[in-house]
RODO-2510 file (C-alpha; in nm, 4 decimals, decimal comma):
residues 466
     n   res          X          Y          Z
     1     x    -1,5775     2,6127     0,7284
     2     x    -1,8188     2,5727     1,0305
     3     x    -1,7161     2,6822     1,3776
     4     x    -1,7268     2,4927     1,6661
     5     x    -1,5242     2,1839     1,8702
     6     x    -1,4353     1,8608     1,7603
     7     x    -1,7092     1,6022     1,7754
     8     x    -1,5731     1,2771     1,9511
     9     x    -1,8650     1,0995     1,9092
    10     x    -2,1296     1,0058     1,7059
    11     x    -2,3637     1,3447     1,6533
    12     x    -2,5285     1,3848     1,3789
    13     x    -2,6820     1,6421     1,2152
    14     x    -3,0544     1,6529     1,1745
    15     x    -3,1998     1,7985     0,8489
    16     x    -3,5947     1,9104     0,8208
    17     x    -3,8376     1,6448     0,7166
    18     x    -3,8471     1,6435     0,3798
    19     x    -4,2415     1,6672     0,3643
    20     x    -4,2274     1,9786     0,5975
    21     x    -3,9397     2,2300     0,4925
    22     x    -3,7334     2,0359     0,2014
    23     x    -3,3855     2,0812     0,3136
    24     x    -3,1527     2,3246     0,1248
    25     x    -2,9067     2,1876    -0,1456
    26     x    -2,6216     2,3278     0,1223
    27     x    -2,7622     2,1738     0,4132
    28     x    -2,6060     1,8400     0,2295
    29     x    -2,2967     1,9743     0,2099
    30     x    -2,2591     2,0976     0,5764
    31     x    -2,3727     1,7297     0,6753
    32     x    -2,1205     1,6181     0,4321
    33     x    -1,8469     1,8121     0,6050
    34     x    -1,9583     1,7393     0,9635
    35     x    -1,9845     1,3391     0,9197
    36     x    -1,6502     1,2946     0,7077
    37     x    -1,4817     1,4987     1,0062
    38     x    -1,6674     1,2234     1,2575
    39     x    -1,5663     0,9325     1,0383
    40     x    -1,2421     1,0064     1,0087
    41     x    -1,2061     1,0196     1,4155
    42     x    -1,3344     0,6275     1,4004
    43     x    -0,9693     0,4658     1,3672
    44     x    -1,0179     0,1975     1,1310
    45     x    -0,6255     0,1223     1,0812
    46     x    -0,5253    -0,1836     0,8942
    47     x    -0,3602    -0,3852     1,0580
    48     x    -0,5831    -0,4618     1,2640
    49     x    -0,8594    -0,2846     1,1009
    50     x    -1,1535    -0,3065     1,3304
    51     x    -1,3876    -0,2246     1,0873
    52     x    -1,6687    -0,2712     1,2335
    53     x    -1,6477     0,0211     1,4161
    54     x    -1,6890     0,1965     1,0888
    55     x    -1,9567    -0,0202     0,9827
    56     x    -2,1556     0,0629     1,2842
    57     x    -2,1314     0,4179     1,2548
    58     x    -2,2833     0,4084     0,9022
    59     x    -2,5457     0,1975     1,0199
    60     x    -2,6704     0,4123     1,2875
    61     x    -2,7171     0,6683     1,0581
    62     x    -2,8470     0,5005     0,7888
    63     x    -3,0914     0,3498     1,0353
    64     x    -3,1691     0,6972     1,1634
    65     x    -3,2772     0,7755     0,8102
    66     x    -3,4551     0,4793     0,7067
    67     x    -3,2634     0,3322     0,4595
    68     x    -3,2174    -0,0712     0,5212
    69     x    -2,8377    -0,1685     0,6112
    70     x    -2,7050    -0,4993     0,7296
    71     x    -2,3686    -0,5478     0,8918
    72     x    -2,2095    -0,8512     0,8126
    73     x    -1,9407    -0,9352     1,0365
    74     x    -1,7389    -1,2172     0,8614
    75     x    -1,4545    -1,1998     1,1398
    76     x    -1,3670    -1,0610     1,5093
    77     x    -1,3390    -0,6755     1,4266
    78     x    -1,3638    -0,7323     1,0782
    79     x    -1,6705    -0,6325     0,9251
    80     x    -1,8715    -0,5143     0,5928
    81     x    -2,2341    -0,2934     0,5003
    82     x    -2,4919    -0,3132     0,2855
    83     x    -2,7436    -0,0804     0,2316
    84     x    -2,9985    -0,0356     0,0221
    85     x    -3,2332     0,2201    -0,1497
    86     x    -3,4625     0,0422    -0,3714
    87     x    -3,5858     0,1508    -0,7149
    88     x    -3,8514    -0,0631    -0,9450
    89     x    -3,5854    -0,2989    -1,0504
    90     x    -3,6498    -0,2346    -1,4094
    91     x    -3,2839    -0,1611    -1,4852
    92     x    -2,9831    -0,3385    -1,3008
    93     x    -2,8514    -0,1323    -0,9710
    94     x    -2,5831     0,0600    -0,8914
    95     x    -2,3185    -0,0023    -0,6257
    96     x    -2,1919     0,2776    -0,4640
    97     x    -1,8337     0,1039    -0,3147
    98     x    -1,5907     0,2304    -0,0494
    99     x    -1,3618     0,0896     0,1806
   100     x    -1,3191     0,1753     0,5564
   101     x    -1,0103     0,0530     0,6635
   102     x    -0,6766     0,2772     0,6427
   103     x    -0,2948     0,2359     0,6309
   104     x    -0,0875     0,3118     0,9321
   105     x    -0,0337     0,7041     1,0535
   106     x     0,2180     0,8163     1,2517
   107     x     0,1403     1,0494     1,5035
   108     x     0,4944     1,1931     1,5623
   109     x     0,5272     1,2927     1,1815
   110     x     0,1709     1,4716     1,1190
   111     x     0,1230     1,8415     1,2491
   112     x    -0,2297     1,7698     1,3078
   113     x    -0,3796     1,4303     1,5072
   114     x    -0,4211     1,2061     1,1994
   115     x    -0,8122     1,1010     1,3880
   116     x    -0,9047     1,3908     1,4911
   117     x    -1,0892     1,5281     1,1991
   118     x    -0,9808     1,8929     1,2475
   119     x    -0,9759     2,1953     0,9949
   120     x    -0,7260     2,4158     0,9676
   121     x    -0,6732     2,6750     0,6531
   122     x    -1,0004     2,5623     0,4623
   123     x    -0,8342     2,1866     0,5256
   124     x    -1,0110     1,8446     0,6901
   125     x    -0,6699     1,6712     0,8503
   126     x    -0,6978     1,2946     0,9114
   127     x    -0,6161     0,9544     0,7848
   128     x    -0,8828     0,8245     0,4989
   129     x    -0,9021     1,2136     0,4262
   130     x    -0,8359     1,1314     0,0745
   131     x    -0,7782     0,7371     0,0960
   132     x    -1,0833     0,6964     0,0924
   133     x    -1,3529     0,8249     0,3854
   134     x    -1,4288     1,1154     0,1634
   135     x    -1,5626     0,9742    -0,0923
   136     x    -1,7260     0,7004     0,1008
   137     x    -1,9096     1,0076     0,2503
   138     x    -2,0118     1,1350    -0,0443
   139     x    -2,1709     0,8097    -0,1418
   140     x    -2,3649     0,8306     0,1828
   141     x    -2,5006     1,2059     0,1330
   142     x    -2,6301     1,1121    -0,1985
   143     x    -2,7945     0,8209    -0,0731
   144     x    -2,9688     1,0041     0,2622
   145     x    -3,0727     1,2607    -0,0700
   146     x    -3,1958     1,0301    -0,2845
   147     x    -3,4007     0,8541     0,0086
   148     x    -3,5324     1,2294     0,1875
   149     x    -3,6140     1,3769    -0,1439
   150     x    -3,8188     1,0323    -0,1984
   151     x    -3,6062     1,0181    -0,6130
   152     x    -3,8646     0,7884    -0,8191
   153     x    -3,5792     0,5051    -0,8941
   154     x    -3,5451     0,2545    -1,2091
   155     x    -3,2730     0,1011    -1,0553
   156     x    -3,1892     0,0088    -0,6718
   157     x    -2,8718     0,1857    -0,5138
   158     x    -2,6602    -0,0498    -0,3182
   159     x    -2,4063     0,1141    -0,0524
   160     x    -2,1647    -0,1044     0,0002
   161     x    -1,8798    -0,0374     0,2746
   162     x    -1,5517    -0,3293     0,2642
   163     x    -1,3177    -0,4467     0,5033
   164     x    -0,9454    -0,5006     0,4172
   165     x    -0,8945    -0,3482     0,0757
   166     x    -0,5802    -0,1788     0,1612
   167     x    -0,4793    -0,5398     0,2723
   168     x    -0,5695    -0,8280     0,1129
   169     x    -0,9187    -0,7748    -0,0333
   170     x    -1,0975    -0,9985     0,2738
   171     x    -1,3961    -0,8276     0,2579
   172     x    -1,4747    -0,7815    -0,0928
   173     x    -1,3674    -1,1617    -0,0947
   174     x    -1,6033    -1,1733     0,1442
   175     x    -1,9078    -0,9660     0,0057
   176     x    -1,8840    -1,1496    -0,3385
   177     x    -1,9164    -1,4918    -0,1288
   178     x    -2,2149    -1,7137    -0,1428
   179     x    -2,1839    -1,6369     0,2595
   180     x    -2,1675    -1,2451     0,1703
   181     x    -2,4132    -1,0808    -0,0382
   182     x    -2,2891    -1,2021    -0,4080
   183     x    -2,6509    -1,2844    -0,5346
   184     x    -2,7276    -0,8736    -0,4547
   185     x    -2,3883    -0,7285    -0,6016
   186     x    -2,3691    -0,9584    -0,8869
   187     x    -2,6698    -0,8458    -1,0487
   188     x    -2,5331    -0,4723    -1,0660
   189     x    -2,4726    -0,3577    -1,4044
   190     x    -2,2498    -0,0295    -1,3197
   191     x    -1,9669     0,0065    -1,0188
   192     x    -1,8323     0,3504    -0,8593
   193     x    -1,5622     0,2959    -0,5967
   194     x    -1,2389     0,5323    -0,5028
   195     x    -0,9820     0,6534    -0,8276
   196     x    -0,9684     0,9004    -1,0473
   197     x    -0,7793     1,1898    -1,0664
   198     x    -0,8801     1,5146    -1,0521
   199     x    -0,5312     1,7821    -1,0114
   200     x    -0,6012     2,1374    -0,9273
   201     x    -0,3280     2,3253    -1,1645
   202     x    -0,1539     2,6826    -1,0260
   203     x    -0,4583     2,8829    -1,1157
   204     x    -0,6700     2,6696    -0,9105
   205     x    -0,8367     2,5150    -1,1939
   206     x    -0,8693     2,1343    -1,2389
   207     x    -0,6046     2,0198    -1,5561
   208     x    -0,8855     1,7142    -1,6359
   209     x    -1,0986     1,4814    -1,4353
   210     x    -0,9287     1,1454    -1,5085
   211     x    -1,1712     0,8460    -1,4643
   212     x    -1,0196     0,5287    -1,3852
   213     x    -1,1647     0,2923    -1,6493
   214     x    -0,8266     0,0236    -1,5746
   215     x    -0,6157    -0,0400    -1,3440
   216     x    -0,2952    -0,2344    -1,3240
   217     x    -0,2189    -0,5815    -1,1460
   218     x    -0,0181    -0,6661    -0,8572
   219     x     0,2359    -0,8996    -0,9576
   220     x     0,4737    -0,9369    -0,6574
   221     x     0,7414    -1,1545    -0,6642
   222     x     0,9928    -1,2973    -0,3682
   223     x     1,3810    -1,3674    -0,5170
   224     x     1,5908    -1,5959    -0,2557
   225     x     1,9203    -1,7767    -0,2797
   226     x     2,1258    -1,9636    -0,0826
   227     x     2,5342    -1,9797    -0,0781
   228     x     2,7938    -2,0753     0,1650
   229     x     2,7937    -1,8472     0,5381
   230     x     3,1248    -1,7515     0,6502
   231     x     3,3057    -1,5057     0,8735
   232     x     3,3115    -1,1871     0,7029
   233     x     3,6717    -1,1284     0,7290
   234     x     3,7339    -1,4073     0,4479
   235     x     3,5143    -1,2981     0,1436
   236     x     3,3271    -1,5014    -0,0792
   237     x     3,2437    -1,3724    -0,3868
   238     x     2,9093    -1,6154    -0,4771
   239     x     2,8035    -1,5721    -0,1290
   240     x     2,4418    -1,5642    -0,1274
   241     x     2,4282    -1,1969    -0,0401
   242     x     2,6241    -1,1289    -0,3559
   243     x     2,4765    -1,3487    -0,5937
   244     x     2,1214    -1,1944    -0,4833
   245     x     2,2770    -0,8493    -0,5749
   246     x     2,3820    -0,9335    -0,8827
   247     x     2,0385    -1,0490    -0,9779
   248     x     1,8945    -0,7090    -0,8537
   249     x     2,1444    -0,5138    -1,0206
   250     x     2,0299    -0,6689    -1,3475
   251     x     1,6518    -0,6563    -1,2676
   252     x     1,6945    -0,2297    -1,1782
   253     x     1,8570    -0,1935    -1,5123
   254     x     1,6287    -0,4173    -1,7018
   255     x     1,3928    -0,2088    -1,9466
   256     x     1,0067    -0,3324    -1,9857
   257     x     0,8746    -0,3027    -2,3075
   258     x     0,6500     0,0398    -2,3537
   259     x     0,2931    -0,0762    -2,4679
   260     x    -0,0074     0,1647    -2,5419
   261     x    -0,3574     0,1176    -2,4246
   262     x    -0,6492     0,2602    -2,5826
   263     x    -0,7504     0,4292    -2,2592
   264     x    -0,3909     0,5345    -2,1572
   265     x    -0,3881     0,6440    -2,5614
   266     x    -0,6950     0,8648    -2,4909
   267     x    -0,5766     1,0340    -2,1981
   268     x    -0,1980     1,1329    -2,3336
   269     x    -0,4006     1,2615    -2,6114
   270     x    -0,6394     1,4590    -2,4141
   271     x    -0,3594     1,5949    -2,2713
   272     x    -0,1718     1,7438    -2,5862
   273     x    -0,3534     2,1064    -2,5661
   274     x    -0,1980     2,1815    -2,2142
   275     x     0,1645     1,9989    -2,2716
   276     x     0,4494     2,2343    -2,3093
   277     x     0,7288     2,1832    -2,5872
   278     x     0,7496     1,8333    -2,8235
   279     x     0,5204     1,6585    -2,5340
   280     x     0,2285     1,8288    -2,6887
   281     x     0,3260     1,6475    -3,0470
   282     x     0,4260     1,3008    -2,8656
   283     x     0,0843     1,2701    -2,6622
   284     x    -0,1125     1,3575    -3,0007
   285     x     0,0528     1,0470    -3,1177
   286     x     0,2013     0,7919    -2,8698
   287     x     0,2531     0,5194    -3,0886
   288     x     0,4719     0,7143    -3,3413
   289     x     0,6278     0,9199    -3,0380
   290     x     0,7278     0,5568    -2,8817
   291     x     0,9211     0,5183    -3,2508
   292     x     1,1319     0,8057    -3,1561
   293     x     1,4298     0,6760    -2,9250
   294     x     1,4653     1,0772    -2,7629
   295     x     1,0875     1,0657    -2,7243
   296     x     1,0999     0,6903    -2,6138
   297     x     1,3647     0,7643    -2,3447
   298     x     1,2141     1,0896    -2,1935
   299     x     0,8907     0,9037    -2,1649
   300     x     1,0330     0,5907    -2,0353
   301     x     1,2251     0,8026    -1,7571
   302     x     0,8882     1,0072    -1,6818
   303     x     0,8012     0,8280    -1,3382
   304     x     0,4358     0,9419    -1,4183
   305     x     0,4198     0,8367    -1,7746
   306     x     0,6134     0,5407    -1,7504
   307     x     0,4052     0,3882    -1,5122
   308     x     0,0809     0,3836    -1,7700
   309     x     0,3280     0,2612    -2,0263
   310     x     0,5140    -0,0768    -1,9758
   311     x     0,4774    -0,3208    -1,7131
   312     x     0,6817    -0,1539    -1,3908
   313     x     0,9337    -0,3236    -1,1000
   314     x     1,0477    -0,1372    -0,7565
   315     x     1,2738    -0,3391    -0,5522
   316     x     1,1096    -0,2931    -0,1789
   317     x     1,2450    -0,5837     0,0522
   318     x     1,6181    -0,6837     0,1018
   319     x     1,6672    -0,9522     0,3790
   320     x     2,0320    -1,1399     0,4501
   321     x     2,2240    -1,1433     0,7815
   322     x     2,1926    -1,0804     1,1603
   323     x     2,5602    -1,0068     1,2578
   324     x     2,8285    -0,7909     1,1046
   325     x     3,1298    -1,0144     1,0501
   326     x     2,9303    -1,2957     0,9467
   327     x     2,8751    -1,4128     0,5794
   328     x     2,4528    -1,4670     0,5723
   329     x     2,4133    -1,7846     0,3980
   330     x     2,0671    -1,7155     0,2756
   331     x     1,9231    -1,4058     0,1482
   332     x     1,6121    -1,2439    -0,0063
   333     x     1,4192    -1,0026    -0,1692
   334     x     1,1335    -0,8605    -0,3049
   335     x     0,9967    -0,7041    -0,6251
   336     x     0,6605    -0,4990    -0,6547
   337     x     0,5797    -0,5785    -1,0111
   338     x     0,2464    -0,4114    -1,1483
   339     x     0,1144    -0,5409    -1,5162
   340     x    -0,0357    -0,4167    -1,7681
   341     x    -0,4066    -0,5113    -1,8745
   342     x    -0,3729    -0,7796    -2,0884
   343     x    -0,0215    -0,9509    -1,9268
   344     x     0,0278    -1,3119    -1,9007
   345     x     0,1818    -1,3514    -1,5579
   346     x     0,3624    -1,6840    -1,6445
   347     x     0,5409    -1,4736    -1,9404
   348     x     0,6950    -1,2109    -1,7324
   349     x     0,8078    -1,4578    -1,4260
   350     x     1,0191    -1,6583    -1,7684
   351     x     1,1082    -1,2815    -1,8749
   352     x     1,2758    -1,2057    -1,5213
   353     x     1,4372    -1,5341    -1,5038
   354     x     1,6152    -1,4602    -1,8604
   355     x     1,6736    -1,0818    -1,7030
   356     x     1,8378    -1,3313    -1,3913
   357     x     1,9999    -1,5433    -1,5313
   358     x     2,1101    -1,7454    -1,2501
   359     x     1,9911    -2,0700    -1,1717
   360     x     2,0786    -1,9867    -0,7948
   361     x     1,8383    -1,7151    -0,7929
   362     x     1,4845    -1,8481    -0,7217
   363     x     1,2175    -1,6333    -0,8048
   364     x     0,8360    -1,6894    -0,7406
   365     x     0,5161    -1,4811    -0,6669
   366     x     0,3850    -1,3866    -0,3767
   367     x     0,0358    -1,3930    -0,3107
   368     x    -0,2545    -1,4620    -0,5481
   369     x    -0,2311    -1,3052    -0,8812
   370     x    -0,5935    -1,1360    -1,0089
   371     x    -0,5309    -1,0142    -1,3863
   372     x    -0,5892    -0,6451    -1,3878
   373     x    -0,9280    -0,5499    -1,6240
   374     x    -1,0666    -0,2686    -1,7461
   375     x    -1,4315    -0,1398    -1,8949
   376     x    -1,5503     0,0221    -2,1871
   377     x    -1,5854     0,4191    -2,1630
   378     x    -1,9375     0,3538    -2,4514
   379     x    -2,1620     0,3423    -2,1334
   380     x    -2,4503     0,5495    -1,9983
   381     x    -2,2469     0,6147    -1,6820
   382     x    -1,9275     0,7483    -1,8580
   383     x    -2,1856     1,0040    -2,0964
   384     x    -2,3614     1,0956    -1,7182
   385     x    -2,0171     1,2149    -1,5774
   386     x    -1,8998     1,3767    -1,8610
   387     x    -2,1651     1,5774    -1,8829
   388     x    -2,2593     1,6842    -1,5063
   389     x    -1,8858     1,7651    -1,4382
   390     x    -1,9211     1,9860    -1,8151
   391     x    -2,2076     2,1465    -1,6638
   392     x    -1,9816     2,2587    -1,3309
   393     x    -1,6871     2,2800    -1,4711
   394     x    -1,6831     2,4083    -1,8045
   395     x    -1,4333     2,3766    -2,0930
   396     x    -1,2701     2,1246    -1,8615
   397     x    -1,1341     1,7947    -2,0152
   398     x    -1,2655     1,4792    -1,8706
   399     x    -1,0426     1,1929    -1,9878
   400     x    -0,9545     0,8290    -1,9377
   401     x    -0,6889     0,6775    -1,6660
   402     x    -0,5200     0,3597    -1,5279
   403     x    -0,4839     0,3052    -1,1942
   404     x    -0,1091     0,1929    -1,1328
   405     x    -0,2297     0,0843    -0,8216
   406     x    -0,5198    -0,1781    -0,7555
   407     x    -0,8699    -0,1199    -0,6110
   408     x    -1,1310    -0,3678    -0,5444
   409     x    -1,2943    -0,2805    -0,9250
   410     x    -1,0915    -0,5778    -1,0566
   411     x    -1,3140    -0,7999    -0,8691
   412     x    -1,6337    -0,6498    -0,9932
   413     x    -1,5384    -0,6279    -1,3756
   414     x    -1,5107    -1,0068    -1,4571
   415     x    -1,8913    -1,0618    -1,2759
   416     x    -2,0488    -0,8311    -1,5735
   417     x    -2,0624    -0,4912    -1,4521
   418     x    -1,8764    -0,1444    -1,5358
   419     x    -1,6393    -0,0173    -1,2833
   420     x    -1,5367     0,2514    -1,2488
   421     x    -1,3017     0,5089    -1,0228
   422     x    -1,4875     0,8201    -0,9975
   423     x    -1,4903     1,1073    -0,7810
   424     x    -1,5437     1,5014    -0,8114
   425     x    -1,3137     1,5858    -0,5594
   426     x    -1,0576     1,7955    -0,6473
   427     x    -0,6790     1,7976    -0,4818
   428     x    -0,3239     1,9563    -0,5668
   429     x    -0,0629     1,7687    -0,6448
   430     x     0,1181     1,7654    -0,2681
   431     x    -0,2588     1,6887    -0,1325
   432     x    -0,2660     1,3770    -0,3426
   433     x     0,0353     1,2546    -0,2074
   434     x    -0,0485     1,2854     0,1303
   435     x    -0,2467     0,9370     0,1101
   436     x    -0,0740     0,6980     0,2899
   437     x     0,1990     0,9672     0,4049
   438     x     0,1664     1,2754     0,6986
   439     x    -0,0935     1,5240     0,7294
   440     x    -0,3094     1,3727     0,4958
   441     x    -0,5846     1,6180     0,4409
   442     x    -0,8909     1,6997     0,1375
   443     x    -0,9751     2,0513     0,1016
   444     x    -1,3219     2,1357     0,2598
   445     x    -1,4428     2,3404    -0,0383
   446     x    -1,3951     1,9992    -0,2581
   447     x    -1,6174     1,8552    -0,0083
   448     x    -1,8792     2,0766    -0,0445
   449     x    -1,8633     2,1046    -0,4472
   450     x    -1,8362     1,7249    -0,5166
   451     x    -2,1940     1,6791    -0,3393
   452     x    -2,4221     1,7817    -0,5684
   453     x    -2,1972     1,6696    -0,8435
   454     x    -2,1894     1,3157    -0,7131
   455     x    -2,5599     1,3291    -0,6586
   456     x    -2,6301     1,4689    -0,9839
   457     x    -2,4720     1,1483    -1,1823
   458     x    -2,6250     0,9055    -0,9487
   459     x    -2,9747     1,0446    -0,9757
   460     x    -2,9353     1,1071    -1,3630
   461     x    -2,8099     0,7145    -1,3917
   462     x    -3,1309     0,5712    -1,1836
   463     x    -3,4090     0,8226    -1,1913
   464     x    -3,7314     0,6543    -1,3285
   465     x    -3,7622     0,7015    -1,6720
   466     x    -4,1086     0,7150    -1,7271
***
């Protein structure tokens, strides 16, 4: 941890030219620690995002450094970068992708400001701490490296900073626009943006990397009915209230079918050597464990497992009536439903109208649908990463995973490129879940380590070959 106050403004840190003193491997990291503790004090929240803040505080490094960087700003507030570090163009680039906006934080619920940036116990506190200014910091330290230590390139690097992705995608929507920059980015052949999964165990050592090679796709959906308002001391029993929770009653005990993916196959497997009890026989073989109703049933009711396993739905919105003794006579809801790779869309909406079974009961998406994708681990980049993390972290599994969330990667994958969600940082289990909730914080250590790890791949992937 370095000592010394909060920055509040843009300061950076000036490294010796390269052609004078080269600059030592842990001068990265400290500038690694000192700008992600600046970033995270630019408030970026979404709504109303004002990302351009963001956007200009990368640029005015990267033009401090040299590196080309255009700010596109497709909207008041909203805006995205480019940069780019070019290579001979013999191979097709790399995009290094993060997003600056972040969810919500409330003040009253975190023990440290969530945009101040400060460290406390070895710990960097602030929202986008691990969602996602971290790693977008990371990107940028290996790109400043890359451009100082002047790497002969085969391929061009392309930093690429969104809007909106914790939103509704605008700026990637944006960037892959004939307006945006989609001649550039389409040309890329490999994609690393925010996932993964990297849990520190109880002895302080990682369980696995997990790459995200797939993720799942949003599939919300919006159930409404209508019935007969009244005053509520005369019941009706197909009010619309009623008849809606019947219908959720019979979606929260409906059972998905449990499906296995090659990549969700891989990393169960991968995990067999560290399970405890019949798990470790069940991941060695998922699709015979899946024939066992006990092994079905614990799995099913694993919130972790499940959720890689069958196509998942969390009621998350109930709306019906304004006053207590009145009968609403409308009411709604709504379903987060997340699909499998692979899932026809139209299927499940006729599968939860059978699970309905009430003509009544409308039920319709919300939003536009993008099928969830997912690349091929026989690449150059997954054989890169696998071995630089061996190389740091020996003996230490590195293994497939799907996202049950949804990252801008399913854009990407359909234009021709691999995608993946990669990062070396490391977390506990209660650090991980403080994205998106209080006191979200990334361990400064992780910070420090994940530098040269991150640089390592990226070099290794574009370095001239000959």
């Amino acid at each position: 941890m370095r000592p010394g106050p909060l920055v509040l403004a843009v300061s950076l840190v000036a490294l010796p030219a390269p052609a004078v003193d080269p600059p030592r491997a842990s001068d990265y990291e400290d500038l690694a620690v000192d700008l992600l503790r600046q970033y995270i004090q630019v408030d970026t929240t979404n709504p109303p995002g004002n990302e351009i803040k963001a956007a200009r505080f990368y640029k005015e490094i990267l033009d401090r450094e040299g590196i080309p960087a255009e700010i596109d700003e497709f909207a008041p507030g909203r805006a995205n970068l480019l940069a780019t570090l070019k290579g001979r163009g013999v191979r097709r680039p790399l995009i290094l992708a993060n997003h600056m906006d972040v969810v919500p934080a409330d003040a009253s619920r975190w023990t440290m400001p969530p945009f101040s940036g400060a460290v406390k116990d070895g710990l960097i506190y602030g929202r986008g701490a691990q969602d996602m200014k971290s790693e977008g910091i990371l990107q940028l330290v290996t790109l400043i490296r890359a451009h100082r230590e002047r790497t002969p390139l085969d391929r061009d690097i392309l930093f690429l900073a969104t809007a909106d992705e914790e939103v509704d995608f605008a700026g990637a929507l944006r960037a892959l626009s004939p307006a945006g920059w989609r001649d550039r980015l389409a040309r890329a052949e490999f994609y690393i943006t925010e996932g993964g999964e990297n849990v520190l165990g109880e002895d302080g050592k990682p369980l696995y990397f997990g790459i995200d090679t797939g993720e799942k796709g949003p599939f919300w959906l919006r159930l409404t009915t209508t019935g007969s308002p009244g005053h509520g001391s005369r019941p009706l029993a197909d009010s619309a209230l009623n008849r809606l929770i019947r219908a959720l009653e019979r979606v929260r005990l409906h059972k998905t079918e449990m499906k296995v993916l090659p990549g969700v196959e891989r990393f169960f497997r991968d995990q067999a050597n560290t399970a405890e009890g019949p798990r470790a026989t069940w991941y060695r073989d998922l699709r015979k464990a899946l024939l066992d109703p006990e092994a079905a049933q614990a799995l099913y009711d694993d919130r972790e497992a499940s959720a890689l396993l069958r196509n998942t739905i969390s009621i998350t919105v109930v709306k019906a009536g304004y006053k207590t003794n009145v009968i609403p006579g409308t009411a709604e809801a709504e379903l987060d439903v997340r699909l499998l790779p692979g899932e026809d869309p139209q299927a499940f909406l006729a599968e939860m109208r059978g699970v309905i079974d009430d003509p009544l009961v409308q039920i319709a998406p919300i939003g536009t649908f993008r099928p969830p994708n997912e690349s091929s681990t026989e690449t150059e980049l997954f054989r890169i990463i696998e071995t630089t993390l061996a190389r740091y972290y020996p003996g230490i599994t590195v293994t497939t995973k799907m996202l049950s969330g949804a990252t801008e990667s399913v854009l990407f994958r359909p234009l021709g490129m691999v995608a993946y969600g990669f990062t070396p940082l490391l977390a506990t289990p209660d650090e991980v879940a403080t994205a998106h909730g209080d006191d979200e914080r990334v361990r400064e250590d992780t910070v420090r380590r994940s530098v040269p790890i991150l640089h390592e791949v990226v070099v290794e992937l574009c370095r001239r070959r000959n």
